[in-house]
C-alpha positions in Angstrom: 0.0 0.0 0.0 1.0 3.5 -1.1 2.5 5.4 2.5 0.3 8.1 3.7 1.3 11.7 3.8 1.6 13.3 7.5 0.7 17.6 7.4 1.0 19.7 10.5 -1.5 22.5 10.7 -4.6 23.1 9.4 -4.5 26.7 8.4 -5.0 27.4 5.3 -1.6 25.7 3.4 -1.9 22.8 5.6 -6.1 22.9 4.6 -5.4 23.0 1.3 -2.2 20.6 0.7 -4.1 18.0 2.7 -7.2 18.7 0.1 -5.2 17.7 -2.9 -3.0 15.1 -1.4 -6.4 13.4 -0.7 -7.5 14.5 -4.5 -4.3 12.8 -5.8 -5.7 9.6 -3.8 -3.3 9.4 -1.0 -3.8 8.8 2.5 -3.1 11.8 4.6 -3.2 12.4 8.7 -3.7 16.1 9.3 -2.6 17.7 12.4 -4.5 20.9 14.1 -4.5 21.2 17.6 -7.2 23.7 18.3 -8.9 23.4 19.9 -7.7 21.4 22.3 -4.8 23.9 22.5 -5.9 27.3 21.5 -4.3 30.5 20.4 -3.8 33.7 21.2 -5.1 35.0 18.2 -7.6 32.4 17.5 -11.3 32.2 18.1 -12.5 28.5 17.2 -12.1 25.3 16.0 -12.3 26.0 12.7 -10.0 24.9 9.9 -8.7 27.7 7.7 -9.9 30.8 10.1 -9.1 33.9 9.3 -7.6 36.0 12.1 -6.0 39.2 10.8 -7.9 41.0 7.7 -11.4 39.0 6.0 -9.5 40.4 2.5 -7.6 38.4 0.1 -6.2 41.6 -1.4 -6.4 43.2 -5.1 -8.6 41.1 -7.9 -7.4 44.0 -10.3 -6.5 41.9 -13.6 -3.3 44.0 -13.6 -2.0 43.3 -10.5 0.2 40.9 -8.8 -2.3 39.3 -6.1 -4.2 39.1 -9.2 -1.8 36.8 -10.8 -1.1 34.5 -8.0 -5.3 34.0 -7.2 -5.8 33.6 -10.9 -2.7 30.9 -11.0 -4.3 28.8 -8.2 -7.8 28.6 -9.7 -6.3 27.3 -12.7 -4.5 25.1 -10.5 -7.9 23.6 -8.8 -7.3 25.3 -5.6 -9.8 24.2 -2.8 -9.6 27.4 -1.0 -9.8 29.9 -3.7 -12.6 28.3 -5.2 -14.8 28.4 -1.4 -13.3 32.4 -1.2 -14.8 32.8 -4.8 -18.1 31.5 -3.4 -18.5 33.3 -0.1 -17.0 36.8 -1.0 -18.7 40.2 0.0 -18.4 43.4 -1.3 -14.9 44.9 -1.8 -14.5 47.1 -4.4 -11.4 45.7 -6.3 -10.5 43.6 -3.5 -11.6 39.4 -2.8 -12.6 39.8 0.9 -14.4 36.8 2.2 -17.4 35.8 5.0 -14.7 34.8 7.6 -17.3 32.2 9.6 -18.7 31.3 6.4 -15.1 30.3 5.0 -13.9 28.5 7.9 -16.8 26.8 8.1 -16.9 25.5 4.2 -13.6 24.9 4.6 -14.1 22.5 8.0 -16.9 21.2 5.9 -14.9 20.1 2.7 -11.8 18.3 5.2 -14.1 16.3 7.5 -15.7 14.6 4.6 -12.5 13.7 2.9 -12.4 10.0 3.1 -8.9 10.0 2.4 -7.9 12.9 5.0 -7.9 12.0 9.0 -8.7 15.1 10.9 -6.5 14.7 13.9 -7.7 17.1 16.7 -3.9 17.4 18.8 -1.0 19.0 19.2 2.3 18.0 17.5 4.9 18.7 20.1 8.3 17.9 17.9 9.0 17.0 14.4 8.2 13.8 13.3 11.2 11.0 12.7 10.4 9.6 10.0 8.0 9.6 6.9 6.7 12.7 4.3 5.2 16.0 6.4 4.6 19.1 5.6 5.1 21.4 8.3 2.1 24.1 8.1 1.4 25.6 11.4 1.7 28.9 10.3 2.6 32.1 12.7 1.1 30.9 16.0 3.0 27.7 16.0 3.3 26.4 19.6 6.0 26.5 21.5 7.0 22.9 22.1 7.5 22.6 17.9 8.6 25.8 17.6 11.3 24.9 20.3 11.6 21.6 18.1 11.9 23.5 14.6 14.4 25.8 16.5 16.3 22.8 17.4 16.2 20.9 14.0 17.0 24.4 12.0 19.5 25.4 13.9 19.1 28.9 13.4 17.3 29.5 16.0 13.8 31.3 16.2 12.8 33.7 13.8 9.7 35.8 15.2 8.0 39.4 14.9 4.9 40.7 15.7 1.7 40.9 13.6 -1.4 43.1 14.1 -4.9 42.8 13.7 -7.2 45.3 13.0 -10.4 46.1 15.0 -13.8 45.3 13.8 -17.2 47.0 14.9 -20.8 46.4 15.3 -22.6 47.9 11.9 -25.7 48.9 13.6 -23.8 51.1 16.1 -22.1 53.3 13.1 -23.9 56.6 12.7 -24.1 56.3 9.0 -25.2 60.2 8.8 -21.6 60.9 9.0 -20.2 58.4 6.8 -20.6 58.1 3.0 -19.8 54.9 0.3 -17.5 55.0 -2.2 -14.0 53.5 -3.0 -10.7 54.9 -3.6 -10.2 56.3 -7.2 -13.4 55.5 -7.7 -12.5 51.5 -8.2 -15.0 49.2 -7.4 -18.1 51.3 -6.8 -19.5 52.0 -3.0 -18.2 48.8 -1.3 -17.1 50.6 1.8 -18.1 52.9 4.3 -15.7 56.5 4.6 -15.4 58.4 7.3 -14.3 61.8 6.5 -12.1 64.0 9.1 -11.5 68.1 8.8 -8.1 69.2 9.8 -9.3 69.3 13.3 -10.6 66.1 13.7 -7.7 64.3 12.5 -5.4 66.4 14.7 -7.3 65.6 17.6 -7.3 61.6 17.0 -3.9 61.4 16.1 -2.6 63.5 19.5 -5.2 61.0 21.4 -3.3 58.1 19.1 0.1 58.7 19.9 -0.5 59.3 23.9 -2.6 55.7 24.1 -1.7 53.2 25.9 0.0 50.1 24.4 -0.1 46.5 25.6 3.3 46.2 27.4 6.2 43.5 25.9 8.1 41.2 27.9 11.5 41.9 28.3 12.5 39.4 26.6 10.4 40.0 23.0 11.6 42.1 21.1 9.3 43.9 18.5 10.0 43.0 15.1 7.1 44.7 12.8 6.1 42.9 9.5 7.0 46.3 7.4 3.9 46.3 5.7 1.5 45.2 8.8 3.2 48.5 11.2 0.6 49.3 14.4 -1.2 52.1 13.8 0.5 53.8 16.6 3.9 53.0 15.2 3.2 54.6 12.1 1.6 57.7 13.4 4.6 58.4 15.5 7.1 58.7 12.3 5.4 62.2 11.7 2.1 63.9 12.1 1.2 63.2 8.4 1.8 59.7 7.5 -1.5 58.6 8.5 -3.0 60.7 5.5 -0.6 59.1 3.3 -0.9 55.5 4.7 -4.2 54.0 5.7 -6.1 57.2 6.2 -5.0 59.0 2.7 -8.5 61.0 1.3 -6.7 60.9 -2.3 -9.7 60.0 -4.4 -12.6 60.3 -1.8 -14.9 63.2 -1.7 -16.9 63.5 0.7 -20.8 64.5 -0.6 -21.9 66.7 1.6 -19.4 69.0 0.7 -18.5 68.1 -2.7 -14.5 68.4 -1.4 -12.2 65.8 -0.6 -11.6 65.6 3.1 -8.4 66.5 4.8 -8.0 62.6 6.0 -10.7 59.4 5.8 -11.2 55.6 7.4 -12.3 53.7 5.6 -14.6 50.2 7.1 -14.7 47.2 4.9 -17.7 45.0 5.4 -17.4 41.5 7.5 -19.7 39.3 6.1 -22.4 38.9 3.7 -24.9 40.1 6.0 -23.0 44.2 6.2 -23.9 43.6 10.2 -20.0 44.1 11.2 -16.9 46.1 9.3 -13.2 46.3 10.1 -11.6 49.2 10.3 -8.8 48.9 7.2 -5.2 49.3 8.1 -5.9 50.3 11.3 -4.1 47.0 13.2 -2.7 47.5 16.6 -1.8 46.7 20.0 -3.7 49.5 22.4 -5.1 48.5 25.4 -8.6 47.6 24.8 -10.2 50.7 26.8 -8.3 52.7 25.0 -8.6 51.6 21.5 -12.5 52.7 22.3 -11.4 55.8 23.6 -8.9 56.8 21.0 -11.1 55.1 18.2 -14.4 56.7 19.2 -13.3 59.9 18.0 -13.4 59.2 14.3 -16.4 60.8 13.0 -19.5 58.4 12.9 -18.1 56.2 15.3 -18.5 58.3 18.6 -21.6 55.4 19.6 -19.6 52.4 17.9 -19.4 48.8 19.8 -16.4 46.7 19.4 -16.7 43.4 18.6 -13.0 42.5 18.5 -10.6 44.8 18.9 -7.4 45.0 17.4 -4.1 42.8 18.9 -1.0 41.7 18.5 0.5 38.4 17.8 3.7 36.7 17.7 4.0 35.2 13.8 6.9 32.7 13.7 8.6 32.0 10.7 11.8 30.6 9.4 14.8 31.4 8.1 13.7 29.6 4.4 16.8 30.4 2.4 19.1 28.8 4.6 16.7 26.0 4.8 14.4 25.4 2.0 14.6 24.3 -1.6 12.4 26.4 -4.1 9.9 22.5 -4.1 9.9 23.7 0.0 11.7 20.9 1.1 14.2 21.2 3.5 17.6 21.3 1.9 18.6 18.3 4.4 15.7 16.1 4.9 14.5 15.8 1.6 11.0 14.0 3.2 9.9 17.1 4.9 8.4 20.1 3.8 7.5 23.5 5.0 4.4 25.2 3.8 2.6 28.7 4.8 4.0 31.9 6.3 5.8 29.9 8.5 7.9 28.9 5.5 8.9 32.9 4.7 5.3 34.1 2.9 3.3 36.7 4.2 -0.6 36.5 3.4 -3.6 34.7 3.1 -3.2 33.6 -0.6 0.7 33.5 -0.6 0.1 30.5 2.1 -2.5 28.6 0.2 -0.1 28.5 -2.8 2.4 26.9 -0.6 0.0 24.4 1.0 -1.0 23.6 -2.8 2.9 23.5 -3.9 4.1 21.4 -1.3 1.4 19.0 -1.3 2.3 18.5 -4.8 5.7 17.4 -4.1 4.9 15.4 -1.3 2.7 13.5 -3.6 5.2 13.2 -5.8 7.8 12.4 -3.4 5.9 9.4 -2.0 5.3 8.1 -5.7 9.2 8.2 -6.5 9.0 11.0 -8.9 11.2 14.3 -8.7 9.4 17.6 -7.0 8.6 20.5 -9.0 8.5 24.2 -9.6 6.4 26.2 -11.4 7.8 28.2 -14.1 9.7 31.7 -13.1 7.8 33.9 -14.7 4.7 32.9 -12.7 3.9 34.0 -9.4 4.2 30.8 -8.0 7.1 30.3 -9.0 8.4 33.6 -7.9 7.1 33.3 -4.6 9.3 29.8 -4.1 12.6 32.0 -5.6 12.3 34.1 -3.8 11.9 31.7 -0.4 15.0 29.6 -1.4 17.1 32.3 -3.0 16.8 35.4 -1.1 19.9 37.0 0.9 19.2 35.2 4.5 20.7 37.8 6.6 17.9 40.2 5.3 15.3 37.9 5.0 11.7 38.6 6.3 8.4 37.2 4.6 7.2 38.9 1.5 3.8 39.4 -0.2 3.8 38.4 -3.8 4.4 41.9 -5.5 5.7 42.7 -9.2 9.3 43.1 -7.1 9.7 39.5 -7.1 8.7 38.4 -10.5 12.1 38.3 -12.8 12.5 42.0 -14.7 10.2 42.6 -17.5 12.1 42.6 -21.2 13.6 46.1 -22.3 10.5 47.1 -24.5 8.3 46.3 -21.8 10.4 48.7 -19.1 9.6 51.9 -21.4 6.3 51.1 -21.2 3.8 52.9 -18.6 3.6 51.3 -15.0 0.1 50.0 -15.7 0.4 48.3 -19.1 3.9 46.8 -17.8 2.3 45.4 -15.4 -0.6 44.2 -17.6 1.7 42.9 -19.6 3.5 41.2 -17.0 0.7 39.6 -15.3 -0.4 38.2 -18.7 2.8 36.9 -19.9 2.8 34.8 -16.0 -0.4 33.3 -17.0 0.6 32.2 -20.7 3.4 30.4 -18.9 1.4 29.0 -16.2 -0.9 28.1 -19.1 2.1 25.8 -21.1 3.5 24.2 -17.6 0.0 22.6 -16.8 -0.9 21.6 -20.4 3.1 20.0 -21.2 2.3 18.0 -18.7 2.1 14.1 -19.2 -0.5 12.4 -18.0 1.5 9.0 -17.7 3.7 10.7 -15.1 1.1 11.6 -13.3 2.1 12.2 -9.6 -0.4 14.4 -8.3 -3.9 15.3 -9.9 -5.0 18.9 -10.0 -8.8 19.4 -10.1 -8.1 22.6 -12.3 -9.7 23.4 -15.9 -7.2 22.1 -17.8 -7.5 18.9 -16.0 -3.5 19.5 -15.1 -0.8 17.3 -13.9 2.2 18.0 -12.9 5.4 16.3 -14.5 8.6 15.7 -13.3 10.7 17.2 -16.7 9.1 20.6 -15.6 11.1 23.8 -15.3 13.4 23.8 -12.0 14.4 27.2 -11.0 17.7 28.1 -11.9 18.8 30.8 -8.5 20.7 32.9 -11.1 17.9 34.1 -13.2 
């Protein structure tokens, strides 16, 4: 009989490389230990719950998140496929039903014959057999302490933030108006528009608040592009207007003038009865984040129903460690997948989960692991895990500055038709990788349109180019 497949974590890589291990007709044991052993960040059970931002980022045809969502839905991803069916309005942006996802998501595992749902924690790395480590950020400590041990490198760690998110029916939408930046996407979220004197009174009552004290021994190691809130008001007394609070493109109907700073709320879920406050992550004290919050026009009256925190996010040190098929350069029979791995975001992690269950698969049937052409965001996103300077390395989005530079005659171009350019060019060669693929090789089926396999005389990625 064919050995199973063992995957740690059952986050959103580990959710969705169990899915199409199981797909590819393999046995698979998947690990989660919540909630036997919860989280600090975590709320449930649930498989694939989201715990920072309900967005999946930009849907814009010309833009890099773009690229890597479309890639996995031609790749017969699990998880885009249930965000594609329980999305709520977001202008340009995917943003999901977060109890709704988790809960399709929990759904589509449990009644995977060929996946067993294991409700514990794994304490240490396993000895023996294929396992993909996925226990993204909030790994516990015993396997982190194991990981730590196995790597040694040590423990890689900084802090995320989440954002707060308030009751809809206590917003006094008199003082708020809809309508999206630049006018993409049409009225998909709430504004709330602040005079000169507003937003100088909220961001003196921002920058004397009270944070959540550290423990001596953490040390603060901000994602760059998740900052506090606080942190980044303190660099000057206008970055808020040109960060999360910028007013370029909003104007404000009552006065037919754009306002001197906005916040803008993005809905929850389907039924508009909650919103999050966008970009406004950080780690107040809980009374104050109502105090300090309150003060942003149309929310004087506004109930919290989670407030923003902070979070340790452990990751590791990938180019030290990984291979661009995200095994480990060592132990060839284990795998890391998810932030933990060196990605940052929702999507990046479900492209590694689908990547690495992939190889696994492959792994287990004796044929060689894969990598998905350069020029694709997939295949971008794993250069740039095993190839990137590890002194220097923290996890990255997917973003146009990791795809390989576009051709001379494509430079002179304008921004936004090189980038349109780009983003097609990715999806012509994701495109020829799944349809060169033999079938008789087949080492791992992927439920996509084309009906793709993936073969093991595929591109590998050369770390030069």
């Amino acid at each position: 009989m064919t050995p199973g497949i063992t995957v740690i974590g059952a986050g959103l890589a580990g959710a969705e490389a169990a899915w199409q291990i199981a797909r590819a007709g393999l046995q698979v044991r998947l690990f989660e230990m919540r909630p036997v052993v919860s989280t600090e960040a975590h709320k449930t059970g649930r498989l694939g719950e989201l715990v920072c931002s309900n967005s999946l980022k930009s849907d814009l045809p010309a833009s890099a998140p773009f690229l890597l969502k479309e890639e996995l839905r031609r790749l017969g991803s699990l998880l885009l496929r249930i965000a594609d069916e329980v999305k709520v309005p977001a202008g340009h942006a995917l943003a999901v039903d977060r109890d709704e996802f988790a809960a399709r998501v929990t759904a589509a595992i449990e009644r995977e014959p060929l996946i067993e749902l294991v409700r514990e924690e794994v304490r240490e790395l396993p000895g023996q057999g294929v396992c993909i480590v996925a226990t993204g950020p909030l790994t516990s400590g015993p396997l982190s302490n194991s990981i730590a041990g196995f790597a040694g490198t040590g423990q890689l760690y900084f802090y995320d933030a989440i954002s707060p998110i308030v009751d809809a029916t206590t917003l006094d939408e008199t003082r708020l108006f809809r309508a999206s930046r630049y006018d993409k996407g049409g009225n998909d979220y709430l504004n709330a528009p602040m005079t000169r004197e507003d937003y100088l009174r909220f961001y003196e009552a921002l920058i004397r608040a009270e944070s959540v004290p550290l423990h001596e021994f953490e040390k603060a190691m901000y994602f760059e592009g998740c900052l506090p809130l606080e942190e980044l008001a303190r660099s000057g007394v206008d970055t808020l207007r040109f960060g999360p609070m910028k007013p370029v493109g909003l104007i404000d109907p009552r006065t037919g003038r754009h306002a001197y700073a906005a916040v803008q709320l993005r809905m929850e879920n389907r039924m508009a009865d909650s919103y999050n406050l966008v970009g406004f992550q950080n780690h107040l004290k809980f009374p104050e984040q109502k105090r300090v919050f309150r003060l942003i026009p149309g929310l004087e009256s506004a109930e919290f129903l989670r407030f923003g925190q902070i979070h340790r996010n452990t990751y590791i040190k990938a180019p030290e460690l990984l291979l661009p098929t995200l095994q480990n350069r060592k132990n060839r029979s284990l795998f890391f997948a998810g932030q933990i791995c060196g990605v940052e975001g929702y999507v990046e992690s479900i492209a590694t989960g689908l990547i690495a269950g992939a190889n696994a698969c492959r792994l287990v049937r004796g044929l060689e692991p894969v990598i998905p052409p350069r020029s694709t965001a997939c295949g971008s996103l794993l250069h740039y895990i095993a190839y990137s300077d590890p002194e220097h390395f923290q996890p990255a989005n997917i973003s146009f500055g990791l795809l390989p530079p576009p051709a001379d005659e494509v430079k002179r171009r304008a921004r936004k038709e090189r980038h349109r350019i780009q983003v097609e060019q990715g999806l012509q060669e994701m495109e020829r990788w799944i349809s060169e693929l033999r079938i008789s090789d087949c080492g791992f089926r992927i439920d996509g349109p084309s009906g793709a396999f993936f073969n093991p005389q595929s591109a590998i990625c050369d770390p030069q180019s």
